[in-house]
C-alpha positions as CSV (number, residue, x, y, z in Angstrom):
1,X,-6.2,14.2,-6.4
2,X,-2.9,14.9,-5.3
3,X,-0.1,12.9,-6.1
4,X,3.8,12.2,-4.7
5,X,6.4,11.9,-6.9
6,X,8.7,8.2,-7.1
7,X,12.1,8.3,-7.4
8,X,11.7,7.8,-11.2
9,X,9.6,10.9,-11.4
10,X,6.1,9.2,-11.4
11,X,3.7,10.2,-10.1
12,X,1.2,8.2,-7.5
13,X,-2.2,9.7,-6.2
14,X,-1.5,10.2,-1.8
15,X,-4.9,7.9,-1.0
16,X,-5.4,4.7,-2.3
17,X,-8.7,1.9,-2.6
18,X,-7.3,-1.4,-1.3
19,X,-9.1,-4.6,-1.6
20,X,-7.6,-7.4,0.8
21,X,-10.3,-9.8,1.5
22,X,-12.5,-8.1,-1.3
23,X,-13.4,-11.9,-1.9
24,X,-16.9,-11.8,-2.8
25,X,-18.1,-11.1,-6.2
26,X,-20.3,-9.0,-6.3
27,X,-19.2,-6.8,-3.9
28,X,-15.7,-6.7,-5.0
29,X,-16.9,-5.7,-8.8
30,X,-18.9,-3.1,-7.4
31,X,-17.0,-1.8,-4.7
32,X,-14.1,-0.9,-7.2
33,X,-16.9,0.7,-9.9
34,X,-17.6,2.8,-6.7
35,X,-14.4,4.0,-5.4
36,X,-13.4,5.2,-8.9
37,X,-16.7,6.8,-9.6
38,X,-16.0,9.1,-5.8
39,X,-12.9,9.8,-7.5
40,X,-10.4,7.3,-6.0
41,X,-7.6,6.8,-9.2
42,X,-5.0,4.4,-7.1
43,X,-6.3,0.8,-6.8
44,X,-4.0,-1.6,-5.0
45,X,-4.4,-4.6,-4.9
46,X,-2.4,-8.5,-4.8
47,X,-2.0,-12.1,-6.3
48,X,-2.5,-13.5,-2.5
49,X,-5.9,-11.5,-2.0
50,X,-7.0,-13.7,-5.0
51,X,-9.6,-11.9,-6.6
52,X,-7.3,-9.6,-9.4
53,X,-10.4,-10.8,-12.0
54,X,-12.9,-8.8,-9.9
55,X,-10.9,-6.2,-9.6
56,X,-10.1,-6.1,-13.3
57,X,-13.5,-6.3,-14.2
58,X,-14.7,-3.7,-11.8
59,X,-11.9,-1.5,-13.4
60,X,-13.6,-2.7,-17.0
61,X,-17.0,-1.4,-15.9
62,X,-16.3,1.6,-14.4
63,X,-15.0,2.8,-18.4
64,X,-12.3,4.5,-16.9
65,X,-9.5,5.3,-19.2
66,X,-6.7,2.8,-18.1
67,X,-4.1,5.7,-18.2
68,X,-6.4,7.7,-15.6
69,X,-5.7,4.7,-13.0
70,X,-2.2,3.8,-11.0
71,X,-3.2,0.0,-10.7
72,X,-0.8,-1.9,-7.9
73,X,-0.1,-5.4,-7.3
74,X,2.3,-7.6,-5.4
75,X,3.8,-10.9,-6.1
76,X,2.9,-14.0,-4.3
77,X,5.5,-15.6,-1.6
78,X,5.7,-18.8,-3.3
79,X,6.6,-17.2,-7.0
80,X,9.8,-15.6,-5.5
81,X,12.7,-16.5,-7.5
82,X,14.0,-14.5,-10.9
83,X,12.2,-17.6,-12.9
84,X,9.1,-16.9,-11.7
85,X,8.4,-13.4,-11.5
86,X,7.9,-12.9,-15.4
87,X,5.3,-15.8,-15.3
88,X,3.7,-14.3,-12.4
89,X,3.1,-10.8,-13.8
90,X,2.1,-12.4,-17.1
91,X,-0.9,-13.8,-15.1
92,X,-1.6,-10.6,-13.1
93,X,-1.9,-8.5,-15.9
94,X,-4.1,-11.2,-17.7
95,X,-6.4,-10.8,-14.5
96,X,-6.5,-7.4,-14.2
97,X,-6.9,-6.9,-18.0
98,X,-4.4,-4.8,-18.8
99,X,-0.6,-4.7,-20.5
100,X,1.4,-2.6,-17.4
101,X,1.3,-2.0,-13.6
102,X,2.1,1.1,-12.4
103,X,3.3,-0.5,-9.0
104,X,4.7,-4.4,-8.5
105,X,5.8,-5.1,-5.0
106,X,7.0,-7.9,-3.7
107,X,4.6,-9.1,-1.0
108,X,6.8,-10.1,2.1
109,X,10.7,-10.1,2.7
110,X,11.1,-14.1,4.2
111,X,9.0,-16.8,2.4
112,X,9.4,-20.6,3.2
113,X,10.8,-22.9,1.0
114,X,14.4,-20.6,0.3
115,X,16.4,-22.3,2.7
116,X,16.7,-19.7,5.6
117,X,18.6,-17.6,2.4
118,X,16.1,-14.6,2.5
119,X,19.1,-12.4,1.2
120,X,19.8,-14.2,-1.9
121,X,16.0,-14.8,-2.6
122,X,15.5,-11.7,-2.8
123,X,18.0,-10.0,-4.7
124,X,17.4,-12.9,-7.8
125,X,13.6,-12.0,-7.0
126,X,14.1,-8.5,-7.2
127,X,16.5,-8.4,-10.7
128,X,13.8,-9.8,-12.2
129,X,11.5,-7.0,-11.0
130,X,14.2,-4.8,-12.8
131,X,14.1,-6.4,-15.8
132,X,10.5,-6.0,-16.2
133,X,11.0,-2.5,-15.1
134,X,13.5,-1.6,-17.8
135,X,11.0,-3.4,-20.6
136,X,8.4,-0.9,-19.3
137,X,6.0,-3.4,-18.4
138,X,6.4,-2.7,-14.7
139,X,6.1,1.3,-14.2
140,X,7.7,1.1,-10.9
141,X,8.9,-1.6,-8.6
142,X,8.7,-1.9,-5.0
143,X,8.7,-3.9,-1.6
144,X,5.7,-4.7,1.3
145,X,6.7,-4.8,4.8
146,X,10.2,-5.0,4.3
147,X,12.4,-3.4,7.3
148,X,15.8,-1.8,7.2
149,X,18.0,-5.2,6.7
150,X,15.9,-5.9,4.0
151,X,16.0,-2.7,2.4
152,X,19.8,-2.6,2.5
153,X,20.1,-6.1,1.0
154,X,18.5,-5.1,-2.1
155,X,19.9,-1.3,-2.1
156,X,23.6,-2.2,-1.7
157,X,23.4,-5.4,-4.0
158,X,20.9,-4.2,-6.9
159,X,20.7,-1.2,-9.7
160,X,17.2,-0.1,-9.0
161,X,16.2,1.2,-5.1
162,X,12.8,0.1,-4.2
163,X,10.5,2.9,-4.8
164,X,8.1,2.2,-2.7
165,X,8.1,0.3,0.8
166,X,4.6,-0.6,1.8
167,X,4.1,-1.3,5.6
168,X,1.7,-0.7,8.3
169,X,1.1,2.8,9.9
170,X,-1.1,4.5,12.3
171,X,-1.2,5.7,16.0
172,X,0.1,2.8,17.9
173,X,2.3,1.8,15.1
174,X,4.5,4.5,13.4
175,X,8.0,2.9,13.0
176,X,9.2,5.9,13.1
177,X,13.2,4.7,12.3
178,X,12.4,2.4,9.3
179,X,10.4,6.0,8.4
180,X,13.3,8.0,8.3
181,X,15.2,5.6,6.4
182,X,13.1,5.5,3.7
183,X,13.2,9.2,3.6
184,X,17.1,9.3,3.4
185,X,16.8,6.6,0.7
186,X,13.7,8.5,-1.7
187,X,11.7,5.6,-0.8
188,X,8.0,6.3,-0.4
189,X,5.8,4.9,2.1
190,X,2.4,3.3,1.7
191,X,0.6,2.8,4.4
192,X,-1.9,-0.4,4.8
193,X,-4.2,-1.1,7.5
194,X,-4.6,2.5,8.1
195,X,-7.6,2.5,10.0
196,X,-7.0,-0.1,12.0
197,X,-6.6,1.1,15.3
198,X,-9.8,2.7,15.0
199,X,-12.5,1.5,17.7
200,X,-10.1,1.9,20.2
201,X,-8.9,5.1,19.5
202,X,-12.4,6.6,19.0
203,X,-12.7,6.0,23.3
204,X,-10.0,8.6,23.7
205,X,-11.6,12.0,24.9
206,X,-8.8,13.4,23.3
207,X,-9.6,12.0,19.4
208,X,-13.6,13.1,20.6
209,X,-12.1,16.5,21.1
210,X,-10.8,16.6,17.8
211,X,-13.7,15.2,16.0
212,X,-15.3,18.5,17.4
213,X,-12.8,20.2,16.5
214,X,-12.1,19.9,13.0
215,X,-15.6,18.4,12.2
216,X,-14.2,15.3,11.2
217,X,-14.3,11.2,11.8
218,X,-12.7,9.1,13.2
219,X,-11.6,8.0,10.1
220,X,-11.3,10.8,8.6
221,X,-8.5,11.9,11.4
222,X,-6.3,8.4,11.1
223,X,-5.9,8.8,7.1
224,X,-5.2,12.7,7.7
225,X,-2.5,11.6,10.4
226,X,-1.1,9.4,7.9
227,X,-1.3,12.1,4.8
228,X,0.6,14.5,7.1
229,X,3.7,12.1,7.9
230,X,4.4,11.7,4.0
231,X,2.4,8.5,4.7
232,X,0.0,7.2,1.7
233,X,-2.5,5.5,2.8
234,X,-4.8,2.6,1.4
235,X,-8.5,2.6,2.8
236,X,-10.7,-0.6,2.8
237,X,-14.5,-0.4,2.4
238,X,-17.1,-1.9,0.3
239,X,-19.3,0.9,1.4
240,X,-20.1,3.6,-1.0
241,X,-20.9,6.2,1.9
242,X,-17.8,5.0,3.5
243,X,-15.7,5.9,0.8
244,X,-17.3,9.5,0.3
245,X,-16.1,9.9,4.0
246,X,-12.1,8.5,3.9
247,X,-11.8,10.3,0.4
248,X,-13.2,14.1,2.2
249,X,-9.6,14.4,4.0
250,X,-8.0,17.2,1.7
251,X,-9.7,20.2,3.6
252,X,-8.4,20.2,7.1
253,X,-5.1,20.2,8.8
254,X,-4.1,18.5,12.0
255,X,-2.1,20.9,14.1
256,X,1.5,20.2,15.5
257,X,0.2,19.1,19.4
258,X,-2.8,16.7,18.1
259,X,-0.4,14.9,15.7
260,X,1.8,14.6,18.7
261,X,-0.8,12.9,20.5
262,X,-1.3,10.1,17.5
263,X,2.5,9.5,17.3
264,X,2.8,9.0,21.4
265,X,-0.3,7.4,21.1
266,X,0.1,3.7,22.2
267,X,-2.0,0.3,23.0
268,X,-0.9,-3.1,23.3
269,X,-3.3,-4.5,21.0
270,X,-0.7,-3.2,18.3
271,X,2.6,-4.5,17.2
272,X,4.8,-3.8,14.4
273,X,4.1,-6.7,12.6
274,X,7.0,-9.5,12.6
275,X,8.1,-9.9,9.1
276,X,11.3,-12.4,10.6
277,X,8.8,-15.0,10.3
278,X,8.4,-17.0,6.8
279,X,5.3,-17.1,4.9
280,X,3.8,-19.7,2.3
């Protein structure tokens, strides 16, 4: 697979597996076995999704070389603070089985319990994350729905820019000026919640138009929009066949006016999500 290069010259695969809500056992372990065996080598996945043992041991069975994988995680809203990060990732990489991340993000920019001091919290947060980054244990460091204010409190106050800035794009939702600013700033956007928009969409006789033309899904068309803006995506699916499909998005192209329809595309059903608000 194809891979983008991080400010610190790494280099991430452009589609990743997610696995929010990948809660139940059996489906999580086998769900990650599958999405490496169709050839899926980015796995992201969080401390607040709770299951980093299934997805450790579903990275375990699939006898994957760990250095064949970019494994992801984020840290929980209530272990912000420079005392807890090094804790945290301790009990991550205990989870996951394994002695590095290639990714650590921190999960949300305004968690409660900090005093309304968002700005401080996360600059002592975030110097741990560089910390860890300097000893090598994290490979990068990053943020997860951060906006521009947030961005600029840990660019103009801290030695390492995020590298990564993971938010929510598709049709309907393209935050298109926090998009440029990451540009400027060699920050590189994931993308979660890709598909997300998709059974509302798929009415448009427009989108059925381009499934005919391109010989494509539904799906298949969101992640490609998403590719095409410099966007990596992360799909969701326990389903084997499912997978097959989002991964079969490298041999087409979108042209110029049906990428203009998904960025003007709109419904009220989706909001850039409000990250003003605190979360536990």
């Amino acid at each position: 697979m194809d891979t983008v290069e991080l400010a610190n010259q790494k280099q991430m695969p452009i589609l990743g597996y997610g696995t929010w809500r990948n809660d139940n056992p059996k489906e999580c372990i086998e769900g990650v076995k599958d999405a490496i065996s169709v050839g899926f080598t980015h796995i992201d996945c969080a401390s607040a999704y709770e299951n980093e043992e299934l997805v450790g041991q579903g990275i375990k069975e699939s006898g994957i070389d760990r250095t064949d994988l970019f494994i992801t995680s984020k840290l929980r809203n209530s272990a912000h603070g420079y005392t807890q990060v090094r804790k945290e990732v301790e009990e991550t990489l205990e989870k996951l089985g394994t002695d590095y991340l290639d990714l650590y993000l921190i999960h949300w920019p305004v968690v409660k319990g900090k005093d309304g001091d968002w700005q401080t919290d996360n600059r002592e947060t975030w110097r741990a994350f560089e910390e860890l980054y300097e000893e090598g244990i994290l490979k990068s460091i990053g943020v997860s729905n951060f906006s521009i204010k947030h961005l600029k409190n840990l660019i103009n106050h801290c030695k390492i820019t995020p590298m990564v800035n993971q938010i929510k794009v598709h049709p309907g939702i393209v935050q298109n000026e926090l998009h440029e600013f990451c540009v400027e700033n060699n920050i590189v956007i994931q993308a979660y919640s890709p598909l997300a928009p998709i059974k509302d969409i798929s009415k448009e006789p427009r989108v059925k138009e381009m499934m005919e033309k391109y010989g494509k899904t539904v799906a298949q068309l969101l992640l490609r929009f998403d590719l095409q803006k410099d966007v990596v995506p992360l799909t969701k699916t326990v389903h084997r066949s499912r997978m097959e499909e989002n991964i079969a998005i490298f041999d087409f192209e979108i042209d110029a006016d049906d990428m203009d329809f998904f960025n003007q595309w709109s419904h009220a059903d989706y909001q850039i999500p409000d990250n003003e608000r605190e979360r536990g």
